[in-house]
N, C-alpha and C positions, 0 to 999 in steps of 0.2 A: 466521471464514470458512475453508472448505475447502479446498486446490487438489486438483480432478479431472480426470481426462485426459479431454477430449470422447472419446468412442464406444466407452471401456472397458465392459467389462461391470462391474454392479455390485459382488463382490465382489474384484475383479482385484488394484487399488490402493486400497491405506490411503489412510485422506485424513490429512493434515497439515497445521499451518495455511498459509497461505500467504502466503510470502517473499519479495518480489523478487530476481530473481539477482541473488547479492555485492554489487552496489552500487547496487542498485534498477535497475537496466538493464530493457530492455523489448524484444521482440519479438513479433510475428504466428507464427500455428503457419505452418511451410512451405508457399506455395504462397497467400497470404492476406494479403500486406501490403497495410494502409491509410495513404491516404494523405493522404486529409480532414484539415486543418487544420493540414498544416505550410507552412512557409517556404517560397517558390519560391527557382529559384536563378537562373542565367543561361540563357536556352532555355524558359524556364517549366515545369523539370521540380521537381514538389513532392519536398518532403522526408517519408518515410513515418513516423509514430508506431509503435514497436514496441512490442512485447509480449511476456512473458515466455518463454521457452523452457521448453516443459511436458515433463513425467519422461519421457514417451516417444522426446522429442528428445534426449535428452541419452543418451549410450553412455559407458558407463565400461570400460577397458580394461585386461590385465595385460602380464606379460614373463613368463611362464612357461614353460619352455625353448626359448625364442625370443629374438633380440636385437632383435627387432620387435615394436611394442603389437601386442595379441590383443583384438579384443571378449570382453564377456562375451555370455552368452546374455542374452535381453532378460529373463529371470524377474529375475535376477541384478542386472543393471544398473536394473531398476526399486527392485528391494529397494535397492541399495547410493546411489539418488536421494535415497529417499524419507529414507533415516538420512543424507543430507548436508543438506536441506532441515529436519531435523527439530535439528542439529549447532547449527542458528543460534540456535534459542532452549532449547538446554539447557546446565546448568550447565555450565563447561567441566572440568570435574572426571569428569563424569560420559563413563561408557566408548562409545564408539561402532564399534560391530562388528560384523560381519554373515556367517553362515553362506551360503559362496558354493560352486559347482562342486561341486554333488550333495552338499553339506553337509559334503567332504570340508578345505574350507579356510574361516579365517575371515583376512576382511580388514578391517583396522583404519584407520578413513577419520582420523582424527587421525595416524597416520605415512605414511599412505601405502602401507602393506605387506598382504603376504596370506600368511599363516603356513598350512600345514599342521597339521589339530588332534591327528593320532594319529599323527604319526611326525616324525622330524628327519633329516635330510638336507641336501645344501648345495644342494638343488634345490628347501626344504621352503620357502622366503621367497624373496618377491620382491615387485617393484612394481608397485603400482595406478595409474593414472592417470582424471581425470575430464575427457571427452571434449565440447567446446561446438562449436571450431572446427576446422576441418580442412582440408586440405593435398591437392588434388583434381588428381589423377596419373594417367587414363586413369579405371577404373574402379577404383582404388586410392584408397583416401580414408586420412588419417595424420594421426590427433590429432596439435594444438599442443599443449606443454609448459603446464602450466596458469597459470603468472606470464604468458604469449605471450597466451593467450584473456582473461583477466582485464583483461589492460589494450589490449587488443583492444574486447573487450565495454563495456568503459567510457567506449570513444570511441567507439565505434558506437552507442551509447544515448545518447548527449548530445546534448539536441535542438537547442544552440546553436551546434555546433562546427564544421559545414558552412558556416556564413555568411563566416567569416570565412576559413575557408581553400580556398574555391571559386578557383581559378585556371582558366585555358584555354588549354590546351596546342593550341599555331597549327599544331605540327608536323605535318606533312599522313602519315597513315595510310598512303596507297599513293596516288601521283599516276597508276597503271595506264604501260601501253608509253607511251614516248616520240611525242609529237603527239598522244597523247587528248584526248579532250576530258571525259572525266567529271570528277568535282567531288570537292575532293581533300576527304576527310573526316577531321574533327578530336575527336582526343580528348579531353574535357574529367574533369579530375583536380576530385573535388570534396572532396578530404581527403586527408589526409594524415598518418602515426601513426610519428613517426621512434622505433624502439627500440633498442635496443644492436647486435643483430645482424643488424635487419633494418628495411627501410619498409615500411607499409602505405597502399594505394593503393586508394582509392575513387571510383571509376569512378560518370559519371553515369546509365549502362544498369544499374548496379545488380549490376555485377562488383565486385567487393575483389581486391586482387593483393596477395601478401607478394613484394617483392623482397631478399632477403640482397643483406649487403655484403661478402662474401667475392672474392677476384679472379675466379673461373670466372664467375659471376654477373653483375662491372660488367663483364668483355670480352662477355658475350650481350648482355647492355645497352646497349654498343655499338652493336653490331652491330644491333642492334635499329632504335635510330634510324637506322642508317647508311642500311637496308633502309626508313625511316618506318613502321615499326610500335610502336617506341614501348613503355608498359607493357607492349601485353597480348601482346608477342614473348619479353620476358626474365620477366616477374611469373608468380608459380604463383599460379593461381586457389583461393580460400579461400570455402569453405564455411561455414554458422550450422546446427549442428542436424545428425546425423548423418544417412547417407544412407537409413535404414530404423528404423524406428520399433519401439521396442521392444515395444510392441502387437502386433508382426505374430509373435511367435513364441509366444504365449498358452499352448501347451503344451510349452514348451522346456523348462520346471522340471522336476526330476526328482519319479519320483511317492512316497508316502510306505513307509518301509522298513517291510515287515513279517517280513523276517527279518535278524537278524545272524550272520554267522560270523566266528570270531577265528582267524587265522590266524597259525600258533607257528611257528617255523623250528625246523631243526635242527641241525647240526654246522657249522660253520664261519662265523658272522656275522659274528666278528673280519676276515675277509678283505675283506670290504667289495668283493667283485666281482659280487655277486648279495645287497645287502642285502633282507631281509625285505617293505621297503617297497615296491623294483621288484617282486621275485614278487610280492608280491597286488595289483599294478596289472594286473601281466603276467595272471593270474586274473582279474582282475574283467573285464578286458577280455575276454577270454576266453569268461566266463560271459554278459555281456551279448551279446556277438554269438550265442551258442548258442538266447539268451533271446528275442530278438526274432526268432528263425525260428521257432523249434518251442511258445515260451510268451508269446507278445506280448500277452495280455488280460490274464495271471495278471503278468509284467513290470511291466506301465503301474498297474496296480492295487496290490502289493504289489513291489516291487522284493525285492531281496537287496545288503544291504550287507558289507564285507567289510574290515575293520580286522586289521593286522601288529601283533604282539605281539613285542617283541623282548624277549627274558628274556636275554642273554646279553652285551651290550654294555656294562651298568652291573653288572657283577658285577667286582671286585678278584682273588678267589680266590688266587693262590698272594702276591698283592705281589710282584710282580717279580723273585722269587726260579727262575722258569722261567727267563727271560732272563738271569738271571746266568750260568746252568750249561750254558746252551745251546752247543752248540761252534761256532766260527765257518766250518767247512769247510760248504760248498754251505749255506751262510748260508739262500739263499730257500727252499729245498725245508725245511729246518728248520724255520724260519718258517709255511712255512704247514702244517707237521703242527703244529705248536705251536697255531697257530690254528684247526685245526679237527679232526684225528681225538683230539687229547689230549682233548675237550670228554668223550667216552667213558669214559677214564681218571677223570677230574675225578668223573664224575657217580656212578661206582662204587666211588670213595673216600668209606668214613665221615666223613673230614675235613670234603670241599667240599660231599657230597651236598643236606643239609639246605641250604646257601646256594643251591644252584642251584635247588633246591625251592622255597625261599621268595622265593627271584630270580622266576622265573616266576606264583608265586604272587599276588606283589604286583603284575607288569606284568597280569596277565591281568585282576586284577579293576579295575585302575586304568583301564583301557581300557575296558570296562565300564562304568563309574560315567561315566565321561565320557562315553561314547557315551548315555547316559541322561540325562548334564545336558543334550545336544544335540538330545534326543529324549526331550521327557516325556511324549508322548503314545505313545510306544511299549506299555510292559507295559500300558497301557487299552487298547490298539486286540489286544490278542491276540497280540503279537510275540513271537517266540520267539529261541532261541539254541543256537548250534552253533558246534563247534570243527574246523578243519581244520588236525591237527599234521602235521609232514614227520618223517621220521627220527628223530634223537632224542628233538627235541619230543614224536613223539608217547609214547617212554616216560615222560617227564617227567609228562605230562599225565597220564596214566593212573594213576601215582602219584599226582596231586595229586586224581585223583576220588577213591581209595581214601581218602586224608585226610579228604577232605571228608566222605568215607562214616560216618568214625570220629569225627570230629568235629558229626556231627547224630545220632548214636546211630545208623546206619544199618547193620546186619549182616545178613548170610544167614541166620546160625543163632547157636547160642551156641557159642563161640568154647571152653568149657571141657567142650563134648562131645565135643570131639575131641580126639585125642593133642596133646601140647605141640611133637611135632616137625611136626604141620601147619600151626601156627599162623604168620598172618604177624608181623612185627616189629609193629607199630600193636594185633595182640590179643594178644600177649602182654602189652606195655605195659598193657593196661589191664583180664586175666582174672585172677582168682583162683589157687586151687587147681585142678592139674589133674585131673581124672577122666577114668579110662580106659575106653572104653565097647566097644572092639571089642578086650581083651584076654583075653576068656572069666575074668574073677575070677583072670587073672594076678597075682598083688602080686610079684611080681619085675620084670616087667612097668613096671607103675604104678610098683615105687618108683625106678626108673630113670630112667622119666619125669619123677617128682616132683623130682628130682636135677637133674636137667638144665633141669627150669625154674628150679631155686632158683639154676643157673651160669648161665643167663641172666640173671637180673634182675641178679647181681650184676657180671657183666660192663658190663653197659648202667650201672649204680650207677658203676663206674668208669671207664667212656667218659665219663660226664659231667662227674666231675673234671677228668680230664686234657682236658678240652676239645676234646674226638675222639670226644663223644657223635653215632652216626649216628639217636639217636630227640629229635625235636624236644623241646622246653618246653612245644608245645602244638600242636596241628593244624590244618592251613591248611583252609581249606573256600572253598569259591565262594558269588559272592554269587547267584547262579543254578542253576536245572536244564539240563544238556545234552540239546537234541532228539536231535542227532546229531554223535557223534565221527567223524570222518574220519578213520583212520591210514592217511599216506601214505608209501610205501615204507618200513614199518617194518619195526625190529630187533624188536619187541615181542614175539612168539612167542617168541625166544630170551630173552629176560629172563626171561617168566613161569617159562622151562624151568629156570633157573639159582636159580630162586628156588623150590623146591619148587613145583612148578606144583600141584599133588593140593589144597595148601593156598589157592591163589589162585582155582583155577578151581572155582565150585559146580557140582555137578552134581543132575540132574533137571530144569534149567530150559530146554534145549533152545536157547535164544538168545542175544543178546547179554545177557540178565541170567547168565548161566554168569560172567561177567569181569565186571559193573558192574552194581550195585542197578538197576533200573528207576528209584526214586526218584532218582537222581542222573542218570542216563544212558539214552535210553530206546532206543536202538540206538547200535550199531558197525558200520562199516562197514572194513575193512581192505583197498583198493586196492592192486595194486601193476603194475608192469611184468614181464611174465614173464622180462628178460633183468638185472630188480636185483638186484646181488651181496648189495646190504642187507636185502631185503624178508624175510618169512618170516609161513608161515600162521598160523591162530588155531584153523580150526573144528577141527583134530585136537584140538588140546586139550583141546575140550569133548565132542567125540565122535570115538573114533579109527579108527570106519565112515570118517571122510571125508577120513583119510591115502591114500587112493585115488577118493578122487573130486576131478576139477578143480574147481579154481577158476570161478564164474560169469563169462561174458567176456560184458565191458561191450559196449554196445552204443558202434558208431561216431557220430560227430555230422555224417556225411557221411549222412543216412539218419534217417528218422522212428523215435523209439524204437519197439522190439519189443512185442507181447505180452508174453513171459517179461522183460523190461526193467519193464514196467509189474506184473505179477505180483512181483516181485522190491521193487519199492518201495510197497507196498501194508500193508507192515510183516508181523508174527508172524500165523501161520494159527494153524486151530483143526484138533485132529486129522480133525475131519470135512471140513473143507477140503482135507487132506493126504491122506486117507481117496480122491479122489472119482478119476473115472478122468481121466488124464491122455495127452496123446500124447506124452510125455517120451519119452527110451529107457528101457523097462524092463531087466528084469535080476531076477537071484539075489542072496543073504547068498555074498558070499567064502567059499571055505573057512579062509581065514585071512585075517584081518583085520591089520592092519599097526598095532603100538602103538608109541608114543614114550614110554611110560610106564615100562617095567621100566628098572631102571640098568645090569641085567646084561647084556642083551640088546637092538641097537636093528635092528630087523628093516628091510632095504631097500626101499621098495615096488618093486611087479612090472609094470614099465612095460605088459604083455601083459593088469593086470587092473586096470584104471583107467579106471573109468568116467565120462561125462559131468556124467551127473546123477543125483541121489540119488534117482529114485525105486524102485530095485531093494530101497531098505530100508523096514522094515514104519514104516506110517506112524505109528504111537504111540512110536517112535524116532528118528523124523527130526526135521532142525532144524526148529523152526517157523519158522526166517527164516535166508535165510543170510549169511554173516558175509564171507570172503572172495571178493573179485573183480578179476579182472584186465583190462589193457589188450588190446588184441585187436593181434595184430603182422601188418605188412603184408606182402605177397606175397612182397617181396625181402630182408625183415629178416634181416642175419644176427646171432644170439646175440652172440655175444663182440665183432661194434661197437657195437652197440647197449650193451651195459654200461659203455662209455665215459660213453652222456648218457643211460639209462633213470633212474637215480637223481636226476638235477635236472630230467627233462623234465616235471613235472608242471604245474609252475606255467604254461606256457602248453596244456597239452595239453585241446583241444576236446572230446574221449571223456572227460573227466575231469569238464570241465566240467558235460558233458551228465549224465552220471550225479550228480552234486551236487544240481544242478535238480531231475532228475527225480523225486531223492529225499524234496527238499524240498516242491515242489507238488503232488506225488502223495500224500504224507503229509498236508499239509493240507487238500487236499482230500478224502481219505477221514473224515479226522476231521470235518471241517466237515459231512460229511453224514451221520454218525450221532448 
């Protein structure tokens, strides 16, 4: 036999078999007690046969940064019923646990508790409660403690227990003014449930009153009689069955994710002022409030989920050997350079690199996999994935794509057609002999070069001795392809620059595969604030026409995205696309074009010749997508306060949000329809 909720739709609620509550107790759904065939008492009012309290009566509740229980949503509290009803007749070995609150937490109905699945924090656990009877305080209702309802429920369900504890209380209610004549009416007490800290008082109109025995409570109790009013002056009226039926929120569950983003932090997580886990709440919220104005069909249909990656908290790196040498003057301000600008030092150290590498490595896919044991109809239903790094993060990551690159045989070209000095560390590790293809049959040339490969390998030979090898044992790779990388307010321009950019960045590809195989990465997006002292651009480096052209300014999330917003996330054109006429500003070729490329020479750009938009350049030149884009600053922004919070304003910032979104459902929606 089934229990089913009368008037659910058919696939709403699992059925499961059905239980009597805990102790076979019995109750009427709310508003539907029968009364046929029980016991009269004194007055000839019958005693009613209950029936069981069904999933939709029952609300289960948390403490989550509250010192008050919380409902859950009814999707929530029906699932978390149905696995306590289900608790009775399974092994007790066997795990009972249920993905709750947008699948962001799991609560474990054997402790009692509701853990957070992807992150820890001391706000990451807390407690559940299962909600029968309640504590009716205006329009405030307040589960009992569950031992309270239990043994509540147990005397309320016993069909024999009223006989013998029916008394009648003479005490006159309210005898009205002095010389009335109305008729003093009497309360009759037809039970009675003495528990440790309180009595329960069963009234024969089919009130229950919990009286505590605490003193505040016996002086109202007093006074109560004093006044003849008796229970129902001092007793808090107690409810069976919560006040709204978990039926009535049918669409309160959230809908199924059809994209992930893994969100990487950057410098300073040891401070614990701004952990990873608040930004991407602070985000998500963000994103969903953006979501339900401007994409509320593509929301409800395909949501976007959003998991913190901390790579940085479970790393050891120096053993405690920083904190020996640290000097004790102005201790705090120490402290937190040690905790967060050293992370920079750390990561450009051959020493630490590779652990910090593989620190990230391992949280990123570990998050991943898990988000998949939580969601195995994901990669079938078409979900994709994307990474949104901050600051260092994001160079971290971008190293770890190139890994990943080297590590699935993924190359631009071949690595031994080009000189040895352009090659990055991960193609040398793994070219031949070099050949010199652009030295016109120099052999002075080539065998310099040949030389200086042969002092590399042998250096890296003895980095790996001494233990201060910075090229891994082997190459990290992802267990995934990236839709789209976010770099937020990154260093990453400057890295490439410090790193033989010529070697890192291909050219001829016009887009984000310029930095990242398409096979691994299939756009970059490089966000920043125009007043971060961190940020720094990308498209010069792939093309240095656009050292003089701004940055795309995102669109506001006070306002319906743009045209050029929706053109802009529609992904890589095709020259004839780039080819067609445009109302952009036109414009000329520079007379001089602005390179960051010569070492000799770094040319200023010429604030007087800096154009909007790139359509002044020929379009079998131009990006087919662009790369860099900024915040758009408000009327009264001044520069230099704003560099105060432009570098951590991201994670709650709505224009951020909006361009994420628009990135994402604009994208699959384009694809979806070719």
């Amino acid at each position: 036999m089934s229990l089913i909720v009368p008037g659910a739709p058919p696939q709403s609620i699992p059925r499961v078999p059905l239980l009597l509550l805990d102790d076979g107790c019995s109750m009427s759904p709310r508003g539907s007690m029968t009364r046929a065939g029980g016991p009269n008492i004194p007055g000839g009012t019958s005693i009613p046969a209950e029936l069981p309290l069904q999933l939709h009566e029952v609300r289960w509740f948390h403490m989550k940064s509250s010192k008050y229980w919380q409902p859950f949503c009814g999707t929530d509290s029906l699932k978390l019923e149905v696995m306590h009803q289900m608790m009775q007749v399974l092994d007790k070995d066997t795990p009972a646990c249920v993905d709750v609150m947008e699948d962001l937490y799991e609560a474990d109905l054997k402790t009692r508790t509701c853990s957070a699945i992807y992150w820890t924090d001391k706000e990451a656990t807390f407690k559940i409660l299962r909600g029968t009877w309640f504590e009716v305080q205006g329009d405030k209702w307040y589960p009992l403690e569950e031992a309270e309802s239990l043994a509540i429920e147990k005397k309320h369900c016993d069909p024999g227990w009223r006989i013998k504890d029916v008394k009648m209380d003479t005490t006159p209610a309210d005898n009205g003014p002095e010389g009335s004549t109305a008729k003093p009416v009497q309360e009759i007490v037809i039970g009675r449930l003495v528990l440790e800290k309180c009595d329960i008082i069963w009234m024969d109109d089919g009130i229950i009153y919990k009286q505590r025995k605490d003193l505040s409570s016996f002086l109202v109790l007093k006074i109560g009689e004093a006044l003849g009013k008796g229970t129902s002056f001092s007793g808090i009226c107690l409810r069976r069955g919560y006040k709204e039926s978990a039926m009535e929120g049918e669409d309160d569950g959230p809908a199924p994710v059809g994209h992930l983003i893994l969100m990487v932090h950057g410098i300073g997580e040891n401070l614990d002022r701004a952990p990873i886990s608040k930004s991407t709440t602070d985000f998500r919220e963000a994103c969903t409030q953006v979501a339900k104005r401007y994409f509320p069909e593509q929301w409800n249909e395909k949501r976007i989920e959003f998991i913190p990656v901390d790579w940085r908290t479970s790393l050891t790196l120096d053993d405690g050997i920083l904190k020996r040498i640290t000097l004790h003057g102005v201790k705090t301000l120490r402290d937190m350079l040690n905790d967060s600008v050293l992370d920079i030092f750390y990561y450009t150290s051959p020493k630490y690199r590779q652990e910090i590498l593989s620190g990230l490595h391992t949280a990123i896919n570990s998050k991943y996999q898990l988000f998949i044991k939580h969601h195995p109809h994901f990669l079938r239903d078409g979900g994709t994935v994307s990474i949104f790094a901050h600051s260092l993060g994001s160079v971290i990551t971008y190293d770890l794509l190139h890994e990943s690159c080297a590590a699935n045989n993924i190359i631009h070209d071949n690595p031994v057609s080009r000189p040895v000095s352009q090659l990055s560390p991960v193609e040398v590790k793994g070219c031949g002999e070099p050949t010199c293809v652009d030295g016109g049959g120099d052999e002075l040339r080539a065998t310099r070069l040949k030389r200086l490969h042969d002092v590399r390998r042998e250096v890296a030979e003895l980095e790996r001795l001494l233990g201060v090898s910075s090229s891994p044992d082997h190459l990290y790779s992802l267990d995934f392809k990236v839709e789209h990388f976010f770099v937020v307010g990154s260093p990453l321009g400057m890295f490439i620059l410090m790193r033989e950019h010529e070697s890192l960045v291909k050219r001829g590809h016009r887009s984000s595969a310029s930095l990242v195989p398409a096979e691994v990465c299939r756009r970059i997006h490089n966000l920043h604030h125009p007043s971060d002292p961190v940020a720094y651009r990308l498209e010069p480096l792939v093309n240095e026409a656009y050292a003089n052209i701004r940055p795309v300014k995102m669109d506001s999330a006070g306002s319906k995205p743009s045209k050029t917003a929706l053109d802009h996330a529609e992904g890589p054109k095709s020259d004839q696309m780039l080819a067609a006429p445009s109302d952009q500003e036109g414009g000329w070729w520079m007379s001089s074009l602005i390179s960051i490329f010569p070492s000799s020479k770094i040319l200023v750009p010429d604030p007087d010749k800096v154009y909007d938009t790139d359509s002044h350049i020929p379009h079998n030149e131009r990006l087919k997508e662009r790369i860099d884009f900024s915040l758009k600053e408000g009327l009264v922004d001044i520069s230099y306060v704003n560099t105060l919070t432009a570098h951590t304003g991201y994670w709650a910032s709505a224009d951020c949000a909006l361009y994420v979104l628009l990135q994402i459902y604009k994208c699959r929606r384009t694809r979806n329809s070719m």
